[in-house]
N, CA and C atoms as a LAMMPS dump frame, in Angstrom:
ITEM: TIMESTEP
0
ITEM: NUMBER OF ATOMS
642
ITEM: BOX BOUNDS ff ff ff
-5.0000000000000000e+02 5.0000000000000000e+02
-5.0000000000000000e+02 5.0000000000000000e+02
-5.0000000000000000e+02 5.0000000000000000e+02
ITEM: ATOMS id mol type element x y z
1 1 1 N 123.547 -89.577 412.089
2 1 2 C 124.612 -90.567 411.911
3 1 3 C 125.968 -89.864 411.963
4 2 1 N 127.315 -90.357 413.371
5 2 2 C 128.461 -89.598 412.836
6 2 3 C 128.934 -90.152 411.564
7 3 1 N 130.221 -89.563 411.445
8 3 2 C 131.218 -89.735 410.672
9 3 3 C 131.745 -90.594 410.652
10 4 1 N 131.908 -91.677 411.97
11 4 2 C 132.85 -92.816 412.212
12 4 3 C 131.867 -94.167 411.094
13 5 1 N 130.429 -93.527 411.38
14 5 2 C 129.568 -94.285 410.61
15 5 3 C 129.237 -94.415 409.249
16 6 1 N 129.11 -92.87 409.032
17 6 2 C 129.022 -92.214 407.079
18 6 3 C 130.698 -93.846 406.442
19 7 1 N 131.941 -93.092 407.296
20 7 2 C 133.236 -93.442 407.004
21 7 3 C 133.152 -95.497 406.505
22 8 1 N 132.449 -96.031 407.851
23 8 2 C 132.173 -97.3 407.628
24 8 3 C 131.234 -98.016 406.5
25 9 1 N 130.213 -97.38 406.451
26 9 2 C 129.225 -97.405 405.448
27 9 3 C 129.976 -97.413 404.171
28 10 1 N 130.742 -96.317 403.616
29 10 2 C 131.33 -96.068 402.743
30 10 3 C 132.384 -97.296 402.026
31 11 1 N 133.072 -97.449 403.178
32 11 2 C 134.106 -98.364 403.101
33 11 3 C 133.654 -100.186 402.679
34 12 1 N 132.486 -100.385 403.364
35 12 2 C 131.74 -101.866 402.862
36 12 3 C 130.816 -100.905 401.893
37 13 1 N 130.403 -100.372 400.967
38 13 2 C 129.749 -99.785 399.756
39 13 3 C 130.964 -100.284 398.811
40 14 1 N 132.268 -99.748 398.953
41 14 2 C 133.361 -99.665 398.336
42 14 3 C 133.692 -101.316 398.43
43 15 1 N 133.777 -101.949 399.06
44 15 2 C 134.593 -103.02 398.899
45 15 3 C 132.967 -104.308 398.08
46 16 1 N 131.948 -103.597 398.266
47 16 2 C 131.323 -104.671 397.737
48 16 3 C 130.84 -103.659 396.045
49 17 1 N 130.974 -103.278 395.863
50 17 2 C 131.307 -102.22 394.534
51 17 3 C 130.029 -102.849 393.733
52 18 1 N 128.724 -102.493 394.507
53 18 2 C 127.511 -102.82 393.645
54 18 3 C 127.647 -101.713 392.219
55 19 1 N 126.998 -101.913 391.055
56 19 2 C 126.409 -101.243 389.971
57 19 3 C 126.386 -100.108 390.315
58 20 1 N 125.077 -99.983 390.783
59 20 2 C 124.455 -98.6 391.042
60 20 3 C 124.964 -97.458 392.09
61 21 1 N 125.717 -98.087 393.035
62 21 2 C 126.927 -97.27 393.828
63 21 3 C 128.076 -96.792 392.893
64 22 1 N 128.439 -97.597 391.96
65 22 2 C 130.162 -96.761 391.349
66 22 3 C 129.851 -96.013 390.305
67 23 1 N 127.977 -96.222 390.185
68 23 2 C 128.131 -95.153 388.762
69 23 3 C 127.681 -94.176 389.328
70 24 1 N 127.067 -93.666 390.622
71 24 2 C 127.115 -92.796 391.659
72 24 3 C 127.928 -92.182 391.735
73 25 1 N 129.216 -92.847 392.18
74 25 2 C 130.325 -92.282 392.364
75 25 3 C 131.063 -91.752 391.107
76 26 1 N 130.93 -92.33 390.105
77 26 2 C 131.138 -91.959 388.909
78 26 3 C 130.761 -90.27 388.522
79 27 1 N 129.525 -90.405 389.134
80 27 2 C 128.634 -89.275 388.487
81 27 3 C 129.176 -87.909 389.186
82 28 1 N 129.604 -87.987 390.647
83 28 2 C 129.951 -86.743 391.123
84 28 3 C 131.241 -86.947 390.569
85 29 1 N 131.963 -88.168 390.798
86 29 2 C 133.826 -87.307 389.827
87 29 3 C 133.576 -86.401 388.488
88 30 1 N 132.841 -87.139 387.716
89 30 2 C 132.498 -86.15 386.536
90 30 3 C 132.279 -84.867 386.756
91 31 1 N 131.222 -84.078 388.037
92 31 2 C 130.42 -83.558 388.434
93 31 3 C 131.853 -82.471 389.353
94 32 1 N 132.264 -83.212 389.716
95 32 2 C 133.599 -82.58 390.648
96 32 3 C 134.777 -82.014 389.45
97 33 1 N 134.676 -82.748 388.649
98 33 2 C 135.758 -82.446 387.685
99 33 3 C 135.686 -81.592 387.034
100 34 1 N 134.405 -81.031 386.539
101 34 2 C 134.051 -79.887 385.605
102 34 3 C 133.835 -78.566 386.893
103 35 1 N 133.415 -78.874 387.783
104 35 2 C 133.782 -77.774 388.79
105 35 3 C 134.727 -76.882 388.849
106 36 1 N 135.599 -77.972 389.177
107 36 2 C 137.396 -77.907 389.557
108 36 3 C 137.868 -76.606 388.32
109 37 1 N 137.698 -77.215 387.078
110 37 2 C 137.702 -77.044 385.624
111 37 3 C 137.088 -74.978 386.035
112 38 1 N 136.039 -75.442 386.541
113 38 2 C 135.16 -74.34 385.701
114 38 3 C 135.512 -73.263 387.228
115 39 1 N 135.667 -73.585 388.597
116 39 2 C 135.466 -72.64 389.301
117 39 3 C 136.755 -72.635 390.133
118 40 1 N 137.773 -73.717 390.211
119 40 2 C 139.086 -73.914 390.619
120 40 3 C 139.007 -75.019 392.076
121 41 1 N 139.916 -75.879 392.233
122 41 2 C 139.584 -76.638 393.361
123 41 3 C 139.397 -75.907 394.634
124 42 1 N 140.098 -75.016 395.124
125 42 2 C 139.709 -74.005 396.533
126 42 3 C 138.293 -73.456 396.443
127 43 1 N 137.415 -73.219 395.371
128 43 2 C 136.568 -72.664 395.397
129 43 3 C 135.073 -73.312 395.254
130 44 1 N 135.376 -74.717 394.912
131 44 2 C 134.338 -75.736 394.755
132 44 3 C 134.287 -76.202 395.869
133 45 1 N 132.808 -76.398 396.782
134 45 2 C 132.225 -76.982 397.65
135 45 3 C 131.635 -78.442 397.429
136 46 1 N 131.575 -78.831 398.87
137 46 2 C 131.418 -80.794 398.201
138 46 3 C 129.853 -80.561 398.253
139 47 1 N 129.237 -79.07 398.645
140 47 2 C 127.527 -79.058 398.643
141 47 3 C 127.281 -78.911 397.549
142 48 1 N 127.858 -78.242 396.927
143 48 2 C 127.831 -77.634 395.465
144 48 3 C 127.904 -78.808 394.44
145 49 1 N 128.657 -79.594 394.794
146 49 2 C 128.563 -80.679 394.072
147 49 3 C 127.842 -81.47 394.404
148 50 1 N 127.059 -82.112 395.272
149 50 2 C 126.397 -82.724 395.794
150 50 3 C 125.05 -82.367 395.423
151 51 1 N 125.004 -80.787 395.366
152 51 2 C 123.746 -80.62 394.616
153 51 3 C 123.26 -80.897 392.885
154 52 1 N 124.327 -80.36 392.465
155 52 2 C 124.352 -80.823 390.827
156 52 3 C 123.939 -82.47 390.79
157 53 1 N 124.36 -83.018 391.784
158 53 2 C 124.115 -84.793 391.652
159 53 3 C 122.888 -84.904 392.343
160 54 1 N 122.373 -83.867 392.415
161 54 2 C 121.154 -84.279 393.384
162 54 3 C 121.007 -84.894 394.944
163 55 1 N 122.021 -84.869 395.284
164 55 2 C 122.182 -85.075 397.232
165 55 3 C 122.601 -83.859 398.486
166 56 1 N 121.975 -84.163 399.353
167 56 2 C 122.711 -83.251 400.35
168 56 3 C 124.043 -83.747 400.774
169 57 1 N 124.728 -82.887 401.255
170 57 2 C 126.178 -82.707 401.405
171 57 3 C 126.715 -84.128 402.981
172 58 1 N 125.547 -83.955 403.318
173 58 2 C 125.805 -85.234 404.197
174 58 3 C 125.613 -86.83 403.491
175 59 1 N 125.085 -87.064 402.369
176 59 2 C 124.765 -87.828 401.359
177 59 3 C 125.588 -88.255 400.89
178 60 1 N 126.799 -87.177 400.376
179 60 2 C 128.611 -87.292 399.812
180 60 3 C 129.105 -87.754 400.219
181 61 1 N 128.695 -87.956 401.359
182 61 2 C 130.037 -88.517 402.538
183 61 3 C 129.604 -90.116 402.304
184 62 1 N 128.887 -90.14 401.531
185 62 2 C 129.033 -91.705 401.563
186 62 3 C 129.628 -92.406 400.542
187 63 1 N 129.733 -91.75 399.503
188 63 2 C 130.147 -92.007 398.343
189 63 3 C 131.729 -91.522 398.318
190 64 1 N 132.161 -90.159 398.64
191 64 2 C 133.647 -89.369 399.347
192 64 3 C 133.712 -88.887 400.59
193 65 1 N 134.954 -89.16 401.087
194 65 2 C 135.19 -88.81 402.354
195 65 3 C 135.358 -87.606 402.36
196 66 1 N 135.977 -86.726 401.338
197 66 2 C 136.133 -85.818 401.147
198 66 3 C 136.548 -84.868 400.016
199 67 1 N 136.55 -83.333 399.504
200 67 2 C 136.645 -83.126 398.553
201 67 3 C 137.844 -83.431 397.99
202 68 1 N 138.782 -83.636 398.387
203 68 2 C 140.209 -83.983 398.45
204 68 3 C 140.363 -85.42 397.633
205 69 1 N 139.471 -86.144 397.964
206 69 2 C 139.573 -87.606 397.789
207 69 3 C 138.732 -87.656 396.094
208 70 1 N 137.834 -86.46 396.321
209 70 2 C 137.107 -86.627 394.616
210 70 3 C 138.269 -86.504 394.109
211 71 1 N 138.934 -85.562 394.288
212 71 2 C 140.053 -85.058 393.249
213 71 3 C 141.183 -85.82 393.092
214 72 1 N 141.274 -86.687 394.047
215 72 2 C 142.498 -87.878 393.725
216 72 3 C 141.267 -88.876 392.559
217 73 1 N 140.278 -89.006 392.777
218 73 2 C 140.083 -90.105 391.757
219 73 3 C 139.709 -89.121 389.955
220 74 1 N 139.164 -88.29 390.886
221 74 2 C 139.2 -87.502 388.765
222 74 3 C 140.93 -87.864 388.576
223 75 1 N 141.635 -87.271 389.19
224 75 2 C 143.327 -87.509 388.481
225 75 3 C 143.436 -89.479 387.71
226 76 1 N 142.868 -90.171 389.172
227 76 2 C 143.293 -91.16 388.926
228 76 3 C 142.822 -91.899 387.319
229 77 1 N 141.654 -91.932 387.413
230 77 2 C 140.893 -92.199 386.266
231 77 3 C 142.078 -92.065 384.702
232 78 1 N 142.863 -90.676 384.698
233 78 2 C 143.247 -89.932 383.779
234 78 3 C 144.666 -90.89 383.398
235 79 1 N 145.57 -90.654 384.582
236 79 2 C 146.583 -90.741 384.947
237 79 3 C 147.646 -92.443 384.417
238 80 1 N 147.056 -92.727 385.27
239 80 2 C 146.834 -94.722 385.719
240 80 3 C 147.155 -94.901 384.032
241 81 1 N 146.347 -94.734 383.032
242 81 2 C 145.949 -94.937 382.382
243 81 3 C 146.753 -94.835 381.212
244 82 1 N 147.024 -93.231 381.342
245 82 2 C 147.909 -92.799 380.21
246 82 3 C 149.042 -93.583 380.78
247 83 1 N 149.85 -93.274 381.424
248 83 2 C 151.121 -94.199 381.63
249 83 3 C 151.239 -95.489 381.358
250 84 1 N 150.418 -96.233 381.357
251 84 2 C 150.169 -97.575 381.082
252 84 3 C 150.354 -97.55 379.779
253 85 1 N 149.94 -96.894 378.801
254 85 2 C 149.781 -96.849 377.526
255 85 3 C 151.159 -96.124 377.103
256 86 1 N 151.744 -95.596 377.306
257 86 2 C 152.501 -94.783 377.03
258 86 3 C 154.12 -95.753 377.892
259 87 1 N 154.317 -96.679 378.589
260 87 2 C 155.298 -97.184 378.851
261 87 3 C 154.997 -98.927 377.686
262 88 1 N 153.782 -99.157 377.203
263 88 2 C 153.673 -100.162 376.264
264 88 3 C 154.149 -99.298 375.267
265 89 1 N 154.059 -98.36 374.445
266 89 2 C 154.228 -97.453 373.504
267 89 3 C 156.073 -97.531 373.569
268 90 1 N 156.736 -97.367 374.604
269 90 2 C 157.986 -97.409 374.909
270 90 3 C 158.862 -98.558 374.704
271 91 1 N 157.974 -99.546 374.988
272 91 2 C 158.753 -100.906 375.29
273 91 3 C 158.503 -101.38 373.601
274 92 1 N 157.628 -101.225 372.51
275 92 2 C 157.729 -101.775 371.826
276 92 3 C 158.96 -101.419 370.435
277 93 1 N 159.901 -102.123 370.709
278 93 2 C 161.128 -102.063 369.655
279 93 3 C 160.996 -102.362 368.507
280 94 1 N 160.109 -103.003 368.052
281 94 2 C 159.96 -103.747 366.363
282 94 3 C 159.568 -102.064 366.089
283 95 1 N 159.343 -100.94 366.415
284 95 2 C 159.533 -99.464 365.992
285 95 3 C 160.486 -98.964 366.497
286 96 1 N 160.608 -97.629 365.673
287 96 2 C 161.734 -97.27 365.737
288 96 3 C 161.461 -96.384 366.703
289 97 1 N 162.421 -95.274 367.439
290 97 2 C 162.49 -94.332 368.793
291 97 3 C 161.8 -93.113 368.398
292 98 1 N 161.937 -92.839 366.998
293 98 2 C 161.338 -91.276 366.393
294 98 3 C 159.833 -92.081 366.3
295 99 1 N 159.578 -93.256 366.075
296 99 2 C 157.748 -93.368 365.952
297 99 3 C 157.016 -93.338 366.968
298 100 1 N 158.065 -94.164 368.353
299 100 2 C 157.313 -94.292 369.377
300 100 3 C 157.494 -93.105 370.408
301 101 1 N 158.213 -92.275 369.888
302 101 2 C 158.08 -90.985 370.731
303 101 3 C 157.017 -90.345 370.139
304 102 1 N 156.645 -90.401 368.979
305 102 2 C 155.526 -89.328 368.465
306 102 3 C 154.449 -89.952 368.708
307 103 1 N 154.24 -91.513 369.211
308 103 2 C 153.487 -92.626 369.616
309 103 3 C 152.619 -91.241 371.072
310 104 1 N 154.359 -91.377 371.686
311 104 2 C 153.976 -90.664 373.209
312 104 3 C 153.105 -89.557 373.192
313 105 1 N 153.27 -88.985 372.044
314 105 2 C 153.157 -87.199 372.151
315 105 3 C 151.71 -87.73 371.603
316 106 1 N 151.372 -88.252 370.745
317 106 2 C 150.036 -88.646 370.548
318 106 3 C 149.217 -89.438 371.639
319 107 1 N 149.899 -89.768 372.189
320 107 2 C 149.181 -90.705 373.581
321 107 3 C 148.44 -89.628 374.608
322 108 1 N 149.585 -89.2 374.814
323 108 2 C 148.882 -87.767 376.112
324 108 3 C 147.967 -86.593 375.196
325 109 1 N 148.362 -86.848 374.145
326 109 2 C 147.017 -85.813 373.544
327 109 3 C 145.958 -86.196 373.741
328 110 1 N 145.744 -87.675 373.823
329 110 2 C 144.895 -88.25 373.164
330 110 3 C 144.292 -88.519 374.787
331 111 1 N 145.054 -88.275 375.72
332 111 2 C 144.796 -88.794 376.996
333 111 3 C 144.011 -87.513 377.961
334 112 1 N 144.748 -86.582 377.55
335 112 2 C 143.535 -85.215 377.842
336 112 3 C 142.411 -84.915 376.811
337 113 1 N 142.228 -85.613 375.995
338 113 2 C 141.218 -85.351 375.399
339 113 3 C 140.143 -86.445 376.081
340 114 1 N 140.786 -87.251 376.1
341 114 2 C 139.392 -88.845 376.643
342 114 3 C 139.292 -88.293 378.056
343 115 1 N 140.108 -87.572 379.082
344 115 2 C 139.535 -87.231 380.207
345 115 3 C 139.537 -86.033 380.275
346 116 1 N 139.188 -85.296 379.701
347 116 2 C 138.957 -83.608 380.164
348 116 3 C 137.797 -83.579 380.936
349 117 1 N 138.051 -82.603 381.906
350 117 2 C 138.986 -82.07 382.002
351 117 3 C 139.867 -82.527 383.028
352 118 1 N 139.471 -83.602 384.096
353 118 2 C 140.758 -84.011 384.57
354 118 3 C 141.63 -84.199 385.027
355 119 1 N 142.856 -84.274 383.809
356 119 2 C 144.207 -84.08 383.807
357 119 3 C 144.189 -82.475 383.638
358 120 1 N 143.617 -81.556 383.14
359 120 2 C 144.228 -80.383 382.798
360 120 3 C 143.93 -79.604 384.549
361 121 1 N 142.901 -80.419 385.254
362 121 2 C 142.713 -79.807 386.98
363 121 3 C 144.208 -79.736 387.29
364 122 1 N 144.794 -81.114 387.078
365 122 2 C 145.736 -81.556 387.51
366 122 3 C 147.446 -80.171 387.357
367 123 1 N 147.319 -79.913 385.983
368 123 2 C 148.561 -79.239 385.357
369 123 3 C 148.009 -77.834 385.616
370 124 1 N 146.754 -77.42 386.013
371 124 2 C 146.337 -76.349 386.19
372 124 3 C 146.737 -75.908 387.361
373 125 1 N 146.095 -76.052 388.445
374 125 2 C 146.049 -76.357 389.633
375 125 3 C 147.294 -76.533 390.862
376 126 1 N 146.995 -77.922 390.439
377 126 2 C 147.414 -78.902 391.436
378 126 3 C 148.709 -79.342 391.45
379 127 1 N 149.54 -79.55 390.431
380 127 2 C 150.749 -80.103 390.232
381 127 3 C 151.775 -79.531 391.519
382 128 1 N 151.503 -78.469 391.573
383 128 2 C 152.929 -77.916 392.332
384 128 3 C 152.399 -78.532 393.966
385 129 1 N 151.447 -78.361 394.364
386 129 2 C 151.114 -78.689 395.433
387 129 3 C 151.365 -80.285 395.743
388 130 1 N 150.804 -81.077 395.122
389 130 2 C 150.932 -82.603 394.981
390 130 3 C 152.249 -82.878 395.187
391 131 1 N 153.068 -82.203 394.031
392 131 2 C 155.056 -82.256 394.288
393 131 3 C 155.299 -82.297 395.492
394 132 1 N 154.846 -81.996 396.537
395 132 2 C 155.561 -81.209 398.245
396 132 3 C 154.464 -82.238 399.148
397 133 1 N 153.903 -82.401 398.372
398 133 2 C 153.321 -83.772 399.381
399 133 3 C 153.604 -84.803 399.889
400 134 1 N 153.556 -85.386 401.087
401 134 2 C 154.041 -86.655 401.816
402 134 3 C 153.494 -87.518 401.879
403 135 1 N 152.073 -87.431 401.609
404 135 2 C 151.174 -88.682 401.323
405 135 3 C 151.194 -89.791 400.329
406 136 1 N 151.202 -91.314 400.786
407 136 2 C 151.711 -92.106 399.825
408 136 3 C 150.752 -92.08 398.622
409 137 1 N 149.431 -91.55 398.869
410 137 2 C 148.898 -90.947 396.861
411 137 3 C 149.715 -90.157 396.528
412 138 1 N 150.281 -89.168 397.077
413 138 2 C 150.792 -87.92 396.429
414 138 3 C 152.256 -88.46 396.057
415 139 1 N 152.511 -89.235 396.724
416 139 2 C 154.044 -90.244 395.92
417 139 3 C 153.691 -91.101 395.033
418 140 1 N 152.518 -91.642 395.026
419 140 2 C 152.117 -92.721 393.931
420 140 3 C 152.571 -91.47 392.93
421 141 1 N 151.289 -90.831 392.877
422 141 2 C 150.973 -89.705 391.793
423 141 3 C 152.83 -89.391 391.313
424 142 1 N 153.308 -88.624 391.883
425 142 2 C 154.823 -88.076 391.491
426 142 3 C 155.546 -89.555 390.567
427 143 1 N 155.679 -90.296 391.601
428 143 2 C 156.182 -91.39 390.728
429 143 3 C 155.797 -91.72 389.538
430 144 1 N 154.389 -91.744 389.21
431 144 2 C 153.768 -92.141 387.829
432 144 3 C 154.087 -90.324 387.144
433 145 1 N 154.476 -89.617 387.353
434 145 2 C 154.831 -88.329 386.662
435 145 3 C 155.954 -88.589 386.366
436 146 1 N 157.271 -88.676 387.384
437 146 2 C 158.225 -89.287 386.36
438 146 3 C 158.921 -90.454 385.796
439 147 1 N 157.381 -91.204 385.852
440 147 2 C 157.834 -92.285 385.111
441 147 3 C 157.464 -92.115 383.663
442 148 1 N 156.337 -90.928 383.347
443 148 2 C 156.039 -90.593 381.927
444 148 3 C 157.31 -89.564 381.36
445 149 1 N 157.799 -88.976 382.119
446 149 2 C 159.106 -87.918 381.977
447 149 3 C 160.047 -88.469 381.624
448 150 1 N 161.031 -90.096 382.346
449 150 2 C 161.522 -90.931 382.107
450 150 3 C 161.655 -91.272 380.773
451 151 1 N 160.33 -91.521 380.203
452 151 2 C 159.899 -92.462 378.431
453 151 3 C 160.128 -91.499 377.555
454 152 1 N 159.734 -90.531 377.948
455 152 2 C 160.427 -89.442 376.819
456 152 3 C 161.827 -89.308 376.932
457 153 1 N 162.186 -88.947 378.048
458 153 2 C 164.148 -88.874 378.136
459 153 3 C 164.33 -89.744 377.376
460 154 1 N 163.889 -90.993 377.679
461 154 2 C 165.098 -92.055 377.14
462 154 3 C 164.726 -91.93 375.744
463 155 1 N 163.618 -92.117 374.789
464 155 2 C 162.896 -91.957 373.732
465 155 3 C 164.039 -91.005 372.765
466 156 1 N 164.089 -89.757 373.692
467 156 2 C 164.69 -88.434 372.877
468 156 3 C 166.619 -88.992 372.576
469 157 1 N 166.934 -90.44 373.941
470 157 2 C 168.228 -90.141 374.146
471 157 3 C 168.614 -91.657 372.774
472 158 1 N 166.988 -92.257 372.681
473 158 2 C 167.225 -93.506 371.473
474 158 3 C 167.103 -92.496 370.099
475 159 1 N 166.351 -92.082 369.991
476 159 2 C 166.175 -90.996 368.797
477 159 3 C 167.654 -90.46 368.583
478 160 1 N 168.49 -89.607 369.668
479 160 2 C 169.902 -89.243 369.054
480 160 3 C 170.786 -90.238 368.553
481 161 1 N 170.541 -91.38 368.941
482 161 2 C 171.627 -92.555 368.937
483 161 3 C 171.248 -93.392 367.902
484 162 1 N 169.996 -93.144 367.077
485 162 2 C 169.513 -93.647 365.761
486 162 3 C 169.932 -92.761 365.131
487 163 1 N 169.85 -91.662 365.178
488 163 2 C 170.353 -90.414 364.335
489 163 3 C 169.394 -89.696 363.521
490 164 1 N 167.937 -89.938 363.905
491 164 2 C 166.464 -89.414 364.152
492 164 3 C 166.529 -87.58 364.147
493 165 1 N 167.203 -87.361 365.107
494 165 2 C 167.144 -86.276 365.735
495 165 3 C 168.634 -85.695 365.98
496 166 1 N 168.52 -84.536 366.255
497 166 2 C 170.13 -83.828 366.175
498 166 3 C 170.632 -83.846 367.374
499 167 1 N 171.624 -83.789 367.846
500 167 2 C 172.202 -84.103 368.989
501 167 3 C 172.559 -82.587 369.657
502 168 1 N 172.542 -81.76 368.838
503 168 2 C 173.179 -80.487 369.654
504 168 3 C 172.402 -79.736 370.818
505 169 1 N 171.203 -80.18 370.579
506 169 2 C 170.065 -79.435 371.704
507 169 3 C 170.585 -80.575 372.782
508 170 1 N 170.517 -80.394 374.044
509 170 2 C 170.344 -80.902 374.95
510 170 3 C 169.414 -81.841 375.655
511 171 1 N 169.488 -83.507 375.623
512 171 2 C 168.081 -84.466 375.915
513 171 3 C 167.065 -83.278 377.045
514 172 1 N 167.553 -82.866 378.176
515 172 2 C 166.461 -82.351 379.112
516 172 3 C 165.701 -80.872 378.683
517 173 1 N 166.261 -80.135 377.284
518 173 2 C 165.925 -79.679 376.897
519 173 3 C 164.656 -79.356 376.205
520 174 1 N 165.03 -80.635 375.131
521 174 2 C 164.513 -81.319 373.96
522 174 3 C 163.316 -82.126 374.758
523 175 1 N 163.396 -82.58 375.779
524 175 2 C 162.063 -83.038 376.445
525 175 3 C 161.08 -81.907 376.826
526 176 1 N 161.785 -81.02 377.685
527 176 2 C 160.822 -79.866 378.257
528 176 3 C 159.834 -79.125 377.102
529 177 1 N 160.939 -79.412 375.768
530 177 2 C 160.029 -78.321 374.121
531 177 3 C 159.022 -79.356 374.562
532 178 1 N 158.901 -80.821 374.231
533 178 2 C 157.441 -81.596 374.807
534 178 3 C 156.646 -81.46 375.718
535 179 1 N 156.972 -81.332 376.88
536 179 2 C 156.211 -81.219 378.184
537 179 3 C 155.426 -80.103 377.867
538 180 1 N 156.209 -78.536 377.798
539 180 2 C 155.698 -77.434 377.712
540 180 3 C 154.461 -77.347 376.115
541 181 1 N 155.09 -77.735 375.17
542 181 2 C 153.6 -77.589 373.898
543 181 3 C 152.486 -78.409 374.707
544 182 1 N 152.765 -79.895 375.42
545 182 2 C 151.516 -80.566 375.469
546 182 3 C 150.722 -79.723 376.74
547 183 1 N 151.722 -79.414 377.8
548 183 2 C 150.932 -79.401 379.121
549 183 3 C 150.665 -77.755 378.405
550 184 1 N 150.753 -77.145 377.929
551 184 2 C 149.817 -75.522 377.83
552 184 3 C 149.039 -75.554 377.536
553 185 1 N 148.855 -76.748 377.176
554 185 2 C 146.979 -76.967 376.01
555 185 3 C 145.82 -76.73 376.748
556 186 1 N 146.142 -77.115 378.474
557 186 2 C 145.007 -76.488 379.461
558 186 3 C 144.501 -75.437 378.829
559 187 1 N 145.377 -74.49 378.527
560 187 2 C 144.658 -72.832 378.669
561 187 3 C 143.906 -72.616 377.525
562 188 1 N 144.145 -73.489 376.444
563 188 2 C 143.494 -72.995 375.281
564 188 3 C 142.638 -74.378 374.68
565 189 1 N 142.812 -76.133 375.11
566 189 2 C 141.868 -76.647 374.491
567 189 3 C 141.157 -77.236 375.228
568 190 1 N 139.939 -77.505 374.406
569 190 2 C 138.422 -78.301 374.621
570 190 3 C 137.995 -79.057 373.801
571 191 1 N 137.473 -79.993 373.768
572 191 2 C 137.116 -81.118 373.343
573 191 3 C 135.949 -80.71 372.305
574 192 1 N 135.739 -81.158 371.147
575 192 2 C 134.678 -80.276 370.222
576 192 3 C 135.253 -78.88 369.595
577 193 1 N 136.523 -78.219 370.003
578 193 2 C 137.071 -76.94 369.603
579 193 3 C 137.501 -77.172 368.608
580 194 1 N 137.71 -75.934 367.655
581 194 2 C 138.055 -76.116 366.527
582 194 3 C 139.125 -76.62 365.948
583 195 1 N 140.062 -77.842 366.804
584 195 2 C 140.94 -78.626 366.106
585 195 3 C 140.721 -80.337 367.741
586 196 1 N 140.583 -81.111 366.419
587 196 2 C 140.608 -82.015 367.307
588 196 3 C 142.177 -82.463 368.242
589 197 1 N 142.064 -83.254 368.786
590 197 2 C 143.29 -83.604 369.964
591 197 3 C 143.925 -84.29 368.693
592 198 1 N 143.739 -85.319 367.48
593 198 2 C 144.407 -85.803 367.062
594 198 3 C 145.126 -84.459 365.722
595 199 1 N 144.782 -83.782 365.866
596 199 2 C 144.916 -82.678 364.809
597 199 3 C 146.254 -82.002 365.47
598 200 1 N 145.98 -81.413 366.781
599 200 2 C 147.038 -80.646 367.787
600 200 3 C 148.39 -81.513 368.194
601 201 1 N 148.514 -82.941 368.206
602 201 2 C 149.257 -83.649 368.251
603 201 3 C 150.05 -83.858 367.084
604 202 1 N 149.346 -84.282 366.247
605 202 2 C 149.8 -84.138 364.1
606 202 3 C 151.05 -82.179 364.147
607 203 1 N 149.863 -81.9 364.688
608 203 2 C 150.82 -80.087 364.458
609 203 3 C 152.301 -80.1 365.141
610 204 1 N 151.835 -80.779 366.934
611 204 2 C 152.946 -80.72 367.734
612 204 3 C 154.092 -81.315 367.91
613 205 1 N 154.317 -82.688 366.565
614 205 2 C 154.992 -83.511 366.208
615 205 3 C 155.667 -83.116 364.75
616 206 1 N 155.088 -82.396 364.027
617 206 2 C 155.762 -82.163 362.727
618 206 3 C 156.198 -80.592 362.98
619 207 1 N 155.681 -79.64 364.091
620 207 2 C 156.887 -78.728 364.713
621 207 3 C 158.143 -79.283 365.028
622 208 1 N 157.499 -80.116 366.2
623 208 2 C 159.202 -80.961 366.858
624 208 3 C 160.042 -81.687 365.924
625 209 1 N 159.461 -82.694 365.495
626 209 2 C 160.492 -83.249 364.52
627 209 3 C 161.154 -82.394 363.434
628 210 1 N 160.614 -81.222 362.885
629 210 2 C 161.213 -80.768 362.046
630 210 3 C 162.211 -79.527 362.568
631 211 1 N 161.957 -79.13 363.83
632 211 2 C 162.737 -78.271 364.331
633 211 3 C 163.97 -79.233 364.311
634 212 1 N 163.496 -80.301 364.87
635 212 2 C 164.633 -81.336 365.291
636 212 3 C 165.701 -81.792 364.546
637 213 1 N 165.024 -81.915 363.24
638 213 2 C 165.983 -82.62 361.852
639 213 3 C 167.536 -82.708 362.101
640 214 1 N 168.005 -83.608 361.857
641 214 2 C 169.395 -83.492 361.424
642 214 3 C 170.182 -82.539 360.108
């Protein structure tokens, strides 16, 4: 069977999205994701994965077009998701800017922990490459990056203007101390390790805020 065929097959599999096909597909993103994780995306094969799931590599192609395409949906799964949660977290005003920023910082903890590993392929990896991309995923993707970058700016710029937080550090500053504690957590956490995600978030919020104090 070519490719023009695997490609078609795939495409009516996908649009009629039986049961037992998406938890298929399910099974190698998982399967792709801990790869990625464990051996780096350049170095993971779609046979290699295909075998862990129990198929030959011509088998994949029905489920992914390619290894490229697993790895847009492990992100997606992650991604989609947290932002969604994290721009409701933003919009709600009956709180104040210092709760729903620590809302945030607890959100994405909480968001690499429910998909590890993921998002951490993603900050590991992939980020810089994705940035320089022209493909309208790779603009989806960027866009939903700074649209989570965005909620904190403004978050940090309602926090000074409540008087939450001190004004002398600089907002793009005072965001990056966030970006940088959450996104390093790649290198050092795992899920089951000796501090949970809601524990590392509790730590990374009563650093910040108290560095922060007025």
């Amino acid at each position: 069977m070519n490719g023009s065929n695997i490609s078609q097959r795939r495409q009516i599999a996908l649009k009629e999205g039986s049961a037992e096909y998406m938890a298929k597909r399910k099974e190698l993103v998982d399967i792709a994701a801990d790869r990625f994780k464990q051996a780096g995306y350049r170095a993971t094969t779609l046979a290699e994965i295909g075998h862990k799931a129990g198929l030959d590599r011509a088998t994949v192609y029905y489920y992914f077009g390619s290894k490229e395409e697993l790895f847009r949906e492990c992100l997606r799964y992650g991604v989609e998701e947290n932002v969604r949660k994290c721009v409701k977290i933003h919009d709600d005003i009956s709180r104040s800017a210092r709760d729903r920023l620590e809302g945030v910082i607890h959100q994405l903890m909480s968001a690499y922990d429910a998909n590890y590993p993921n998002m951490y392929v993603y900050i590991q990896e992939e980020m810089n490459r994705v940035a320089t991309e022209k493909s309208v995923w790779a603009r989806e993707l960027n866009d939903q990056t700074h649209q989570f970058e965005h909620i904190v700016i403004d978050l940090i710029g309602q926090c000074r203007d409540e008087g939450s937080i001190r004004k002398d550090v600089p907002v793009l500053l005072a965001a990056n101390a966030i970006f940088g504690m959450l996104n390093w957590t790649h290198r050092w956490y795992a899920p089951g390790g000796k501090h949970t995600a809601k524990e590392v978030s509790d730590a990374f919020a009563a650093i910040y805020f108290e560095g922060m104090a007025v």
